[in-house]
PAZAPA-4460 file (N, C-alpha, C; in steps of 0.05 Angstrom, whole numbers, plus 32768, in hexadecimal, padded with zeros to 4 digits):
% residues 276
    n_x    n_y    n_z   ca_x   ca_y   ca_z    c_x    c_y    c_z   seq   type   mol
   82DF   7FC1   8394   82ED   7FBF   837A   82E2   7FA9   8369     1      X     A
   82D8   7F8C   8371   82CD   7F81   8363   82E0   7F67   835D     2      X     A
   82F4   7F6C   8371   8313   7F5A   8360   82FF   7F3D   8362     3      X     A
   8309   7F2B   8352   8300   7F0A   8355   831B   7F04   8352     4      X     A
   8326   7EF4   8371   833E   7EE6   8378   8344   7ED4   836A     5      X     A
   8330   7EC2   835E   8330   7EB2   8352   8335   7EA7   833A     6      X     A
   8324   7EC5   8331   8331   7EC8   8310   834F   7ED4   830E     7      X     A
   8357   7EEC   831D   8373   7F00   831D   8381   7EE7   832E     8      X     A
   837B   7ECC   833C   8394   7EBE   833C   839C   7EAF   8321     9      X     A
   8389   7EA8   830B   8391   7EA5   82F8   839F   7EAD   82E8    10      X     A
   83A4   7EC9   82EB   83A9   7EEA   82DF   83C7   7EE4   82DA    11      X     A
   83D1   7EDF   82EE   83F6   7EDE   82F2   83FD   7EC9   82F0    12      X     A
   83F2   7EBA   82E0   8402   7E97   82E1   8406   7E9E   82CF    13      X     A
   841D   7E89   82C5   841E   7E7B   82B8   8430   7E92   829D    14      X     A
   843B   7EA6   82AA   844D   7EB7   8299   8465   7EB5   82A1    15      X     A
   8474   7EBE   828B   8495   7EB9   8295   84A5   7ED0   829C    16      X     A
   84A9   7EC3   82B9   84B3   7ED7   82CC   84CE   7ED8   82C8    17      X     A
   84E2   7EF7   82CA   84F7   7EF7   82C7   850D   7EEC   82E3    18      X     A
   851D   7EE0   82D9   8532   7ED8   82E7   8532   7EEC   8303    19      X     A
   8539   7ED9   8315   8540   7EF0   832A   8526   7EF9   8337    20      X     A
   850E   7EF9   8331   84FC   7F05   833C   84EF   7EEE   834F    21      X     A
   84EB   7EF6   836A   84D4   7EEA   8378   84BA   7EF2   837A    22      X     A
   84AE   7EDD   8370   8492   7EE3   8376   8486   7ECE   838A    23      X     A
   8491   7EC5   8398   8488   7EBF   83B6   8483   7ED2   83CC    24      X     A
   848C   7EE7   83C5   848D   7EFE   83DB   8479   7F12   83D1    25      X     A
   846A   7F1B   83DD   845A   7F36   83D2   846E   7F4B   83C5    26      X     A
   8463   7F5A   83B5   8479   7F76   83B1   8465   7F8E   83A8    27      X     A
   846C   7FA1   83B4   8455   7FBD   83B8   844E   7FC3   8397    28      X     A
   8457   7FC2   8381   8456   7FCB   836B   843A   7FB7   8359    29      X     A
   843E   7F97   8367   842D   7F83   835C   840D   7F7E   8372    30      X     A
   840F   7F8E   8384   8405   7F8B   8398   83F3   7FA8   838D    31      X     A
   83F9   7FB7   8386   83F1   7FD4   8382   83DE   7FC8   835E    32      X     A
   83ED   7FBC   8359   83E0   7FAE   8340   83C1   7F9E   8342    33      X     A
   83C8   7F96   8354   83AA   7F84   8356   8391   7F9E   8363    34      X     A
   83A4   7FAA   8373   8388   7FB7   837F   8385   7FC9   8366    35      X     A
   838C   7FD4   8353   8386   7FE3   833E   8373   7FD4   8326    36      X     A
   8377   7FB0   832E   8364   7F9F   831E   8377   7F9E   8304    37      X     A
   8395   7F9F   830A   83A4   7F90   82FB   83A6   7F70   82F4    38      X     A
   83B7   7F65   82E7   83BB   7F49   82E1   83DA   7F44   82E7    39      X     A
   83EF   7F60   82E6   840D   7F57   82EB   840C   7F4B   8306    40      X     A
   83FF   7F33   8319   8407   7F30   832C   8405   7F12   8331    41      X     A
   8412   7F11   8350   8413   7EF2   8352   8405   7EED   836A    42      X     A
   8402   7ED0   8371   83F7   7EC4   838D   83FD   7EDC   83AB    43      X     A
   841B   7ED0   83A7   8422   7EE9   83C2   841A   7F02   83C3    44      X     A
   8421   7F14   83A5   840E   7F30   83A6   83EC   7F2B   83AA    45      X     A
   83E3   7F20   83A5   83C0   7F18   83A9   83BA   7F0A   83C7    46      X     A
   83CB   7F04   83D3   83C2   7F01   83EE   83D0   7F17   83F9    47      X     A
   83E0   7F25   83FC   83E3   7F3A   8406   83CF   7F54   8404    48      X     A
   83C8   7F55   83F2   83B0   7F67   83EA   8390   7F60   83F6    49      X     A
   838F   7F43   83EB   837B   7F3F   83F7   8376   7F3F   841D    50      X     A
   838C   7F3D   8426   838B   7F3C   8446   8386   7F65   844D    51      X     A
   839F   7F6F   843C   839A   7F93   8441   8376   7F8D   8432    52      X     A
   8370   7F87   8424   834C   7F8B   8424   833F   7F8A   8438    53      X     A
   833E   7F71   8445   832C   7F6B   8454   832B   7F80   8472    54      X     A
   8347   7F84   8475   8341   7FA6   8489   8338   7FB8   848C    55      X     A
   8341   7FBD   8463   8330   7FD8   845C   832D   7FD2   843D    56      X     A
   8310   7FCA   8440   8308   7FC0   8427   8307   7FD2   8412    57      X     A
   8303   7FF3   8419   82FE   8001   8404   831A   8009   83F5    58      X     A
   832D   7FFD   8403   834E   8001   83F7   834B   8000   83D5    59      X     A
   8348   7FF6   83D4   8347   7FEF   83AA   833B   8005   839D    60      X     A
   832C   8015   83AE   831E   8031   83A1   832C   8045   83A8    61      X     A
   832F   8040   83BC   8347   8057   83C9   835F   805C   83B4    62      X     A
   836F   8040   83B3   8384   8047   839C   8376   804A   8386    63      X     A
   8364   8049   837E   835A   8052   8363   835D   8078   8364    64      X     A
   8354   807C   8381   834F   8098   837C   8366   809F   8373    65      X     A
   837F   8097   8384   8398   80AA   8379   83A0   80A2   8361    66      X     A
   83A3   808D   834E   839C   808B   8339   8391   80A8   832D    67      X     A
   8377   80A7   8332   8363   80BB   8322   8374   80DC   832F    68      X     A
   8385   80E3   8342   8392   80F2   8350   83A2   80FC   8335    69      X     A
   83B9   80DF   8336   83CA   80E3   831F   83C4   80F3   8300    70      X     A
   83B4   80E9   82F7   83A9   80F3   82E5   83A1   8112   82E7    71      X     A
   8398   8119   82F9   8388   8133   82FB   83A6   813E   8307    72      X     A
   83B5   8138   830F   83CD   8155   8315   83DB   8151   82FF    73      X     A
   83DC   813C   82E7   83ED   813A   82D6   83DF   8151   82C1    74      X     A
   83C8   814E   82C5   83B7   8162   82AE   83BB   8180   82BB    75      X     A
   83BA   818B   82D0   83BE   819C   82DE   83D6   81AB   82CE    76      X     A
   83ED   8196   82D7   8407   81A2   82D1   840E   81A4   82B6    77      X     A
   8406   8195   829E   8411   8198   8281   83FD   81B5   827B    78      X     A
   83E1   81BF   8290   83D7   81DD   8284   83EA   81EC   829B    79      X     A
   83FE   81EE   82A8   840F   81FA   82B7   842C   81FD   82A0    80      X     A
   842D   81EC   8289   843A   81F0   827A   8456   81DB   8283    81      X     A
   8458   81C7   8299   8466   81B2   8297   8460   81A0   827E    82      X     A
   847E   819B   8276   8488   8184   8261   8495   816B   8268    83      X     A
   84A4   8173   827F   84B5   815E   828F   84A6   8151   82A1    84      X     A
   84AA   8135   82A8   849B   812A   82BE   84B7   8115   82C3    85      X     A
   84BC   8112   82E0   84CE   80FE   82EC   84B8   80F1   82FB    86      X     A
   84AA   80D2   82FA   84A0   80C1   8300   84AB   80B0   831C    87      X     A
   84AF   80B3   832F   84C2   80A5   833B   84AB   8091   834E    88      X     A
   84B1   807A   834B   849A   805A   8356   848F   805B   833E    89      X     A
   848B   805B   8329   847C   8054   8319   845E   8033   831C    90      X     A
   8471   802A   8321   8458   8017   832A   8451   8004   8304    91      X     A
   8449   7FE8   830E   843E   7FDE   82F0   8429   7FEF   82E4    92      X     A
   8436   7FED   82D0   841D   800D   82BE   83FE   7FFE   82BF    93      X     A
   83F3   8016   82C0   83D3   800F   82BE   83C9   8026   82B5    94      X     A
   83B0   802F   82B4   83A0   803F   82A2   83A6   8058   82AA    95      X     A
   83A9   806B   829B   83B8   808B   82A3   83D3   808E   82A6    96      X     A
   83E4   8085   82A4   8402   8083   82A7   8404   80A8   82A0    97      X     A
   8418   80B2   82B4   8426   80C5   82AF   8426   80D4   828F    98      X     A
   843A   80C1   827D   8437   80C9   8265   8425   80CC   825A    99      X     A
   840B   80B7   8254   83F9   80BB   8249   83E5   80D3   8250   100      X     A
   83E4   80D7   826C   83D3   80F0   826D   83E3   810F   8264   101      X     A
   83F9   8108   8264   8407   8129   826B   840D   812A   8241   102      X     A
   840C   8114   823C   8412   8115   8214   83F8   8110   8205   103      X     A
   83EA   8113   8218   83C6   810B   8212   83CB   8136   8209   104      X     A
   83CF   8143   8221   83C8   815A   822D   83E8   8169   820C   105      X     A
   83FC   815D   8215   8413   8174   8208   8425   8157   81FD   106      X     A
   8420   8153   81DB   842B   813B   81D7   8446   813E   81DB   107      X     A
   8458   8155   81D8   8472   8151   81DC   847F   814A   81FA   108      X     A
   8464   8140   820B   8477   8148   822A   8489   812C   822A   109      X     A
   849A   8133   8236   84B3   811E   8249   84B5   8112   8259   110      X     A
   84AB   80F5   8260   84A7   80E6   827A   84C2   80DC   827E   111      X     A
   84D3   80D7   8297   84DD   80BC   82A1   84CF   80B8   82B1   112      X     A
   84D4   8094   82B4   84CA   8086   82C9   84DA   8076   82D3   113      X     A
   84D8   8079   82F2   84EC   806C   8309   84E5   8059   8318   114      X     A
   84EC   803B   8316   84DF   8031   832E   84FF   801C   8330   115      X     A
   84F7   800B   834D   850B   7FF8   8358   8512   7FDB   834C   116      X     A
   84EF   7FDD   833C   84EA   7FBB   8337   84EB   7FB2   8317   117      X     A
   8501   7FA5   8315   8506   7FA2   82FE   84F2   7F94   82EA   118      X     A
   84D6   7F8A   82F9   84BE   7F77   82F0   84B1   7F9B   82EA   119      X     A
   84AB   7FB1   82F2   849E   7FC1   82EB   84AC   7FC7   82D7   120      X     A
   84C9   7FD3   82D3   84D4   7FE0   82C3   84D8   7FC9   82A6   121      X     A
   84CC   7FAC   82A4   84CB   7FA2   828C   84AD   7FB0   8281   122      X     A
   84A0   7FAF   8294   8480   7FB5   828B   847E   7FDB   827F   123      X     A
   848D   7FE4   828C   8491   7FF5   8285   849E   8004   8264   124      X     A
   84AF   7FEB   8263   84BE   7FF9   824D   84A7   7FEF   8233   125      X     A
   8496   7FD5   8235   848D   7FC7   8228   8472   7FD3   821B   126      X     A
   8464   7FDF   822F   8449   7FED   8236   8447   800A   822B   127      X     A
   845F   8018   823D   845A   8034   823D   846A   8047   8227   128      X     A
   845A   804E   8214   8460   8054   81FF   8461   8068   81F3   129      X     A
   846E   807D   81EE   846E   8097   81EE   8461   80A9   81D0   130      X     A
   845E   80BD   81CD   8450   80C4   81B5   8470   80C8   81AA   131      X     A
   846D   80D2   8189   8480   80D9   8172   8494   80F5   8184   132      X     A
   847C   8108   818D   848B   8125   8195   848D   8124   81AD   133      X     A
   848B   8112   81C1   8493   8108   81DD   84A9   80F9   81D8   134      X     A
   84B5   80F1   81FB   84C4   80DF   8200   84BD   80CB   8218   135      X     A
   84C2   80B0   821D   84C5   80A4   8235   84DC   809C   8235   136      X     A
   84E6   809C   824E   84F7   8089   8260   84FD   807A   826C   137      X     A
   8505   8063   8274   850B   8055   828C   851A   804F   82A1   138      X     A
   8522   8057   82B6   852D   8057   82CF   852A   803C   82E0   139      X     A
   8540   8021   82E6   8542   8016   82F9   8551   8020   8311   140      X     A
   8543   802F   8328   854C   803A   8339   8541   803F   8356   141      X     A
   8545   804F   8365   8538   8041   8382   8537   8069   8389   142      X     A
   8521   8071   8392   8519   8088   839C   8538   8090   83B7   143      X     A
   853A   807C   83C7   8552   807E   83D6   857A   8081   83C8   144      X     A
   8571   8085   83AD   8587   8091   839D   8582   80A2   838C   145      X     A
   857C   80BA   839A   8578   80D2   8386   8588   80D6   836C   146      X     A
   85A6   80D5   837D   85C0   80D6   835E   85BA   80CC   834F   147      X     A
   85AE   80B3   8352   85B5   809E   833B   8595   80A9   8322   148      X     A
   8580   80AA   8327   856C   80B8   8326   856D   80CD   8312   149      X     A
   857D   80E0   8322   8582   8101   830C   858A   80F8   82F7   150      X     A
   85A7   80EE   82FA   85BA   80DD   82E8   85AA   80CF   82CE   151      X     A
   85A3   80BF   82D9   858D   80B3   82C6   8575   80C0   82BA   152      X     A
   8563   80D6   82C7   8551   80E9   82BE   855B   80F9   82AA   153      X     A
   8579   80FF   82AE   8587   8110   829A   8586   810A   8282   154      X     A
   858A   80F7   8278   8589   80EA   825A   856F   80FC   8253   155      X     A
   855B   80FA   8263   8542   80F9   824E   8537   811D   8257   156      X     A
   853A   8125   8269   852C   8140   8277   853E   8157   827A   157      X     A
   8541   816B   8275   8550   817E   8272   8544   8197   8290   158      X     A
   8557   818D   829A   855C   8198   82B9   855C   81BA   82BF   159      X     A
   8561   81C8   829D   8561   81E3   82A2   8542   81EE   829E   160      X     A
   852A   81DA   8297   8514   81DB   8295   84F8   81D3   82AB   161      X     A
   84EB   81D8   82B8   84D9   81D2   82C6   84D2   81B5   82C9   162      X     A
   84D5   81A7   82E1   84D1   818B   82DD   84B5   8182   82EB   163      X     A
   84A3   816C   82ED   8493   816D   82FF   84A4   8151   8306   164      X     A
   84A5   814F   8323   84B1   812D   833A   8494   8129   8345   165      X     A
   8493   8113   8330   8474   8101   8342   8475   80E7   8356   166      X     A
   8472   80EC   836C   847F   80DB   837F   8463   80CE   8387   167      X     A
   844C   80C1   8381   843E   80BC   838D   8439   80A1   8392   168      X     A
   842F   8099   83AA   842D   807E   83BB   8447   8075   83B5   169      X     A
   8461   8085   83C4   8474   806E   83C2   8487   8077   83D6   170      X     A
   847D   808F   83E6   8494   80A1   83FD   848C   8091   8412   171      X     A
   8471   807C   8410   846E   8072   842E   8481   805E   8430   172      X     A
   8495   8049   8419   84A8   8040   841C   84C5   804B   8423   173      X     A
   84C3   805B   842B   84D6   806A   8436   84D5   8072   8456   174      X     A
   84E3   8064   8468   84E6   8059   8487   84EF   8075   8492   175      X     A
   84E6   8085   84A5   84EC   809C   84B5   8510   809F   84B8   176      X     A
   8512   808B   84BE   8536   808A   84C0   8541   8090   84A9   177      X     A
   8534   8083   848D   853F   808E   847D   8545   80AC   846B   178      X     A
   8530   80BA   847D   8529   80D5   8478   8521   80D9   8456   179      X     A
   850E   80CE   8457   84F9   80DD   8432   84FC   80F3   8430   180      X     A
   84F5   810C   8445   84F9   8124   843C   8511   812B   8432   181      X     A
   8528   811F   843F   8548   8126   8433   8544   811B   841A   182      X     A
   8533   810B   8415   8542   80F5   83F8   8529   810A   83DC   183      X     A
   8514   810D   83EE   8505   8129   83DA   850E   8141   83D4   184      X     A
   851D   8149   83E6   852B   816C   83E0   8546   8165   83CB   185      X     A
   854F   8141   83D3   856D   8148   83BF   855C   8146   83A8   186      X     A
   854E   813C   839B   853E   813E   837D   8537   8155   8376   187      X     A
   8527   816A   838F   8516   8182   8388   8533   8191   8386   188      X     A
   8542   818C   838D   855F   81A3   8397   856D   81A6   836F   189      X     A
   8561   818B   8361   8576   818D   8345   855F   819C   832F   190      X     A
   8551   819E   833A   8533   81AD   8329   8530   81C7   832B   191      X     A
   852F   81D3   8312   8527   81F5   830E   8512   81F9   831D   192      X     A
   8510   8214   8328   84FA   8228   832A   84DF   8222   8311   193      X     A
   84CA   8218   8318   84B6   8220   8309   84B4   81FE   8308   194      X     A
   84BB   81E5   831A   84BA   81C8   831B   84A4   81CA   832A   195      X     A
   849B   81AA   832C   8483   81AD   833E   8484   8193   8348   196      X     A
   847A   818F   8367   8483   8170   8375   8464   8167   837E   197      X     A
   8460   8154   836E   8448   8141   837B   8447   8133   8386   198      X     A
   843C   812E   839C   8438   8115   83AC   841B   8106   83B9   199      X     A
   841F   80F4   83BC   840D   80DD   83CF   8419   80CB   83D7   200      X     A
   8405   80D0   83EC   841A   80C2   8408   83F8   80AF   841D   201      X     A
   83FD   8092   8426   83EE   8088   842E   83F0   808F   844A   202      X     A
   83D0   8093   8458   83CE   8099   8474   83B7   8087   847F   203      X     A
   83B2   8088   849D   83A2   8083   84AF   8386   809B   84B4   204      X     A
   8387   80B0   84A7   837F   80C4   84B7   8366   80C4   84AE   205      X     A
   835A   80BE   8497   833D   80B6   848B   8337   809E   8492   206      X     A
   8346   808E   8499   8336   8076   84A0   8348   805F   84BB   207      X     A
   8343   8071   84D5   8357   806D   84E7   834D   8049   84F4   208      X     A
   8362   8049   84F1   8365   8024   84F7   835E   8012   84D8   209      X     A
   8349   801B   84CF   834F   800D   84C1   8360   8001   84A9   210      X     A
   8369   801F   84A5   8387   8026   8491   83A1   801A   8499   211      X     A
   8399   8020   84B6   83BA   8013   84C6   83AB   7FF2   84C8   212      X     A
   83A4   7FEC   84D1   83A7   7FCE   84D0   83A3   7FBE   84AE   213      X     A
   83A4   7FCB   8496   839E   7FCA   8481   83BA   7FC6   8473   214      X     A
   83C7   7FD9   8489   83E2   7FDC   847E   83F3   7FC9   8491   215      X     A
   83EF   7FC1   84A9   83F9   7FAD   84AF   83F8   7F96   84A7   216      X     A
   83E5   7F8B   8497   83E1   7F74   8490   83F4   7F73   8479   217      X     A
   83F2   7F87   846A   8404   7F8B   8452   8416   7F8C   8453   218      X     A
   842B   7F98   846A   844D   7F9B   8474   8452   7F7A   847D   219      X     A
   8440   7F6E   848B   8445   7F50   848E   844A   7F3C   8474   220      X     A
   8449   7F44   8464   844C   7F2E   8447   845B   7F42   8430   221      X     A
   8468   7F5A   8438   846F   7F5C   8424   8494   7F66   8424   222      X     A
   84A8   7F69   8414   84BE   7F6F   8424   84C3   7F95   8422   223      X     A
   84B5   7FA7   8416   84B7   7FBC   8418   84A9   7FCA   842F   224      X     A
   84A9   7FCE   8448   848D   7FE0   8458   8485   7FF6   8455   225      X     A
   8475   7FF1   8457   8462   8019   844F   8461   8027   846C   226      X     A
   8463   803D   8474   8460   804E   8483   8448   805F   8482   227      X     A
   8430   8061   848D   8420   8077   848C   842A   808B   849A   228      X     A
   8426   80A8   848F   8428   80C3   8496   8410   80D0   8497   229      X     A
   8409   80E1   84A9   83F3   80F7   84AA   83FA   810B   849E   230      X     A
   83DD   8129   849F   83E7   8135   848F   83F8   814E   848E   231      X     A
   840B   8150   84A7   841E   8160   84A5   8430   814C   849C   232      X     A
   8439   8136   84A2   844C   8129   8495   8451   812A   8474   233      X     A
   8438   8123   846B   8437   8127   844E   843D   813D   8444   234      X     A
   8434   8158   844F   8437   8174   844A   8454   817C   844A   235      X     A
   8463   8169   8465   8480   8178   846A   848C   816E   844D   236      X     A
   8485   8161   8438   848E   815B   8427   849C   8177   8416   237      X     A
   8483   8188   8414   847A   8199   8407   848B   81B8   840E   238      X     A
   8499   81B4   8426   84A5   81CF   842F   84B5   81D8   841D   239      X     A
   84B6   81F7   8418   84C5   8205   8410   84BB   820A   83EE   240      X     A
   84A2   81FF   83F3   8497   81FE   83D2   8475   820B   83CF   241      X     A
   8479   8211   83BB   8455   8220   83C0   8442   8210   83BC   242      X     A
   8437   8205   83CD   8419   81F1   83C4   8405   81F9   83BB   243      X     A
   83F8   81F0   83A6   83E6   81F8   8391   83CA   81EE   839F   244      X     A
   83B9   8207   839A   839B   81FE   83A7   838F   81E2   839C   245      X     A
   8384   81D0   83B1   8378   81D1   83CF   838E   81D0   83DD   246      X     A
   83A7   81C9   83DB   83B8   81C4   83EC   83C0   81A8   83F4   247      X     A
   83C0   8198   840D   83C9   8180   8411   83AF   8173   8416   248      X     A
   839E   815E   840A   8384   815F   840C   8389   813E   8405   249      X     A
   8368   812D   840D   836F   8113   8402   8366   810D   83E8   250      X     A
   837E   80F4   83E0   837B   80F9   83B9   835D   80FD   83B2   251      X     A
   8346   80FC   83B1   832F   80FF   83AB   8324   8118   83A9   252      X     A
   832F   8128   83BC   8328   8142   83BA   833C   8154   83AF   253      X     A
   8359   8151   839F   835F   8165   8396   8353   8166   8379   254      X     A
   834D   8184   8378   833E   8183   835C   832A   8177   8355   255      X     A
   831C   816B   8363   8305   814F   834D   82FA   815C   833C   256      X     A
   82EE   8150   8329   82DD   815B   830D   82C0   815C   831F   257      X     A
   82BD   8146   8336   82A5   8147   8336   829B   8149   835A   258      X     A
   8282   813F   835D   827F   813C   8377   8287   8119   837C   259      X     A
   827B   8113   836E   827E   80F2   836D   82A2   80EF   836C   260      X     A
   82B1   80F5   835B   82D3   80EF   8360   82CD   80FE   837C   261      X     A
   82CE   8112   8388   82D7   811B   839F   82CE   810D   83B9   262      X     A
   82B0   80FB   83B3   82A3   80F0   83C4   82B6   80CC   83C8   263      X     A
   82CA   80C9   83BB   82CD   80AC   83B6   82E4   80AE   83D1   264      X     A
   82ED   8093   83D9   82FB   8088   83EB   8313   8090   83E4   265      X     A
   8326   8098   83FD   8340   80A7   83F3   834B   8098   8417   266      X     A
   836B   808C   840F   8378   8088   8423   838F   808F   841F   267      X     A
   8390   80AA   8413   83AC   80B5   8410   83AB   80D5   840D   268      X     A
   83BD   80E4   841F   83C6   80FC   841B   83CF   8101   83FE   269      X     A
   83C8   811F   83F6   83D8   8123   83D9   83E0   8143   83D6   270      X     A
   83F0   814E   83CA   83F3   8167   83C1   8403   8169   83A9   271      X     A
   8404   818A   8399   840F   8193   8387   8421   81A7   8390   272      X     A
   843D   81B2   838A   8446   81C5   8392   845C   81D3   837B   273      X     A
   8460   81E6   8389   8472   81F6   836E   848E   81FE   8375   274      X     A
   84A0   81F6   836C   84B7   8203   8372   84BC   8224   836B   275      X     A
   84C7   8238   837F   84BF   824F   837A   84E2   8259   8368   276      X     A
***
């Protein structure tokens, strides 16, 4: 990726942080920031990152791919004739945001965006900016409260209409006990026929050991843990819904424009699917 520690620790000083927030602790949203070659981050996010590097150094390209993922199923789906998009992890915005590609493609489409961390959802409201014949939204909310979610999606998305739920890199915070798939079907369960559920989901299976000890280093400094899943796990996401060709594939290879996108580093399962 090219990061200079040195310079991106200068990156996050010296701004004024909202009440209430720690930034002594890593947090997946600021952590996900730096390896994207953001500046929203702090000390603790930059040594947490930099330790998941040094396991698996190509990580920072990897999340780039699904990045570049995002974009290409968002373009997918506004020529599928989606307008609606529910954003759920949003993550600190960076280049391609949801809205911008899908109002790049159909200016009137409809984003909300959902995340837990009230440091993304300032950046969010600040940043992400919707066209005249579009809309955005903002959601402080947690993937493990669906209700609260719809509730809130409601204001802005009209539920008797096709929605796309973009869930990506954020189901691996979600602990087996807590059952994700339950907490994915109550969202897919309030959505019409003709919705569509995206996901990416981080694994071991392209790059065994090094992904998992990549990710251990990372669950040690930060307070959210990630879970890797293989790729029936990722797929069981997907039951009861039609998956759109290639199927459950790693982010680099669904769709690429090219050989080179398809040839790049990918440490994450991904798919498209359709509600029938």
């Amino acid at each position: 990726m090219g990061t200079d520690p040195a310079a991106a620790g200068r990156a996050g000083e010296g701004k004024a942080v909202p009440p209430g927030i720690d930034t002594s602790t890593a947090h997946p949203a600021r952590v996900y920031d730096y390896w994207l070659g953001g500046k929203d981050n702090f000390a603790a996010d930059r040594e947490a990152a930099e330790l998941a590097l040094q396991a698996y150094p190509e990580l920072a390209k990897a999340v780039q791919s699904n990045r570049a993922f995002l974009a290409r199923a968002v373009r997918y789906l506004t020529g599928a004739g989606i307008r609606q998009f529910l954003d759920v992890g949003t993550g600190i915005p960076a280049a391609s945001n949801t809205h911008q590609v899908a109002q790049r493609e159909a200016p009137d489409s409809r984003i909300v965006y959902v995340d837990n961390d009230p440091v993304v959802l300032l950046h969010a409201q600040a940043l992400l900016k919707s066209t005249p014949q579009g809309t955005c939204d903002y959601i402080q909310a947690d993937l493990r409260d669906p209700g609260k979610i719809l509730a809130g999606a409601a204001r802005t998305l009209d539920f008797g209409q096709p929605v796309a739920l973009m869930l990506l890199a954020i189901l691996q915070f979600i602990r087996e006990e807590e059952d994700p798939y339950a907490l994915v079907s109550k969202l897919l369960a309030a959505l019409p026929s003709g919705s569509y559920l995206v996901v990416s989901h981080p694994t071991d299976d392209f790059n065994p050991n090094r992904q998992g000890e990549s990710i251990q280093r990372y669950n040690e400094r930060v307070a959210d843990q990630a879970t890797l899943r293989g790729q029936d796990g990722t797929r069981r996401f997907f039951d009861g819904l039609d998956i759109i060709e290639p199927g459950v594939v790693a982010v680099s290879q669904w769709r690429p424009g090219s050989d080179l996108v398809a040839a790049a580093p990918s440490s994450m399962w991904c798919g498209v699917a359709r509600k029938p």
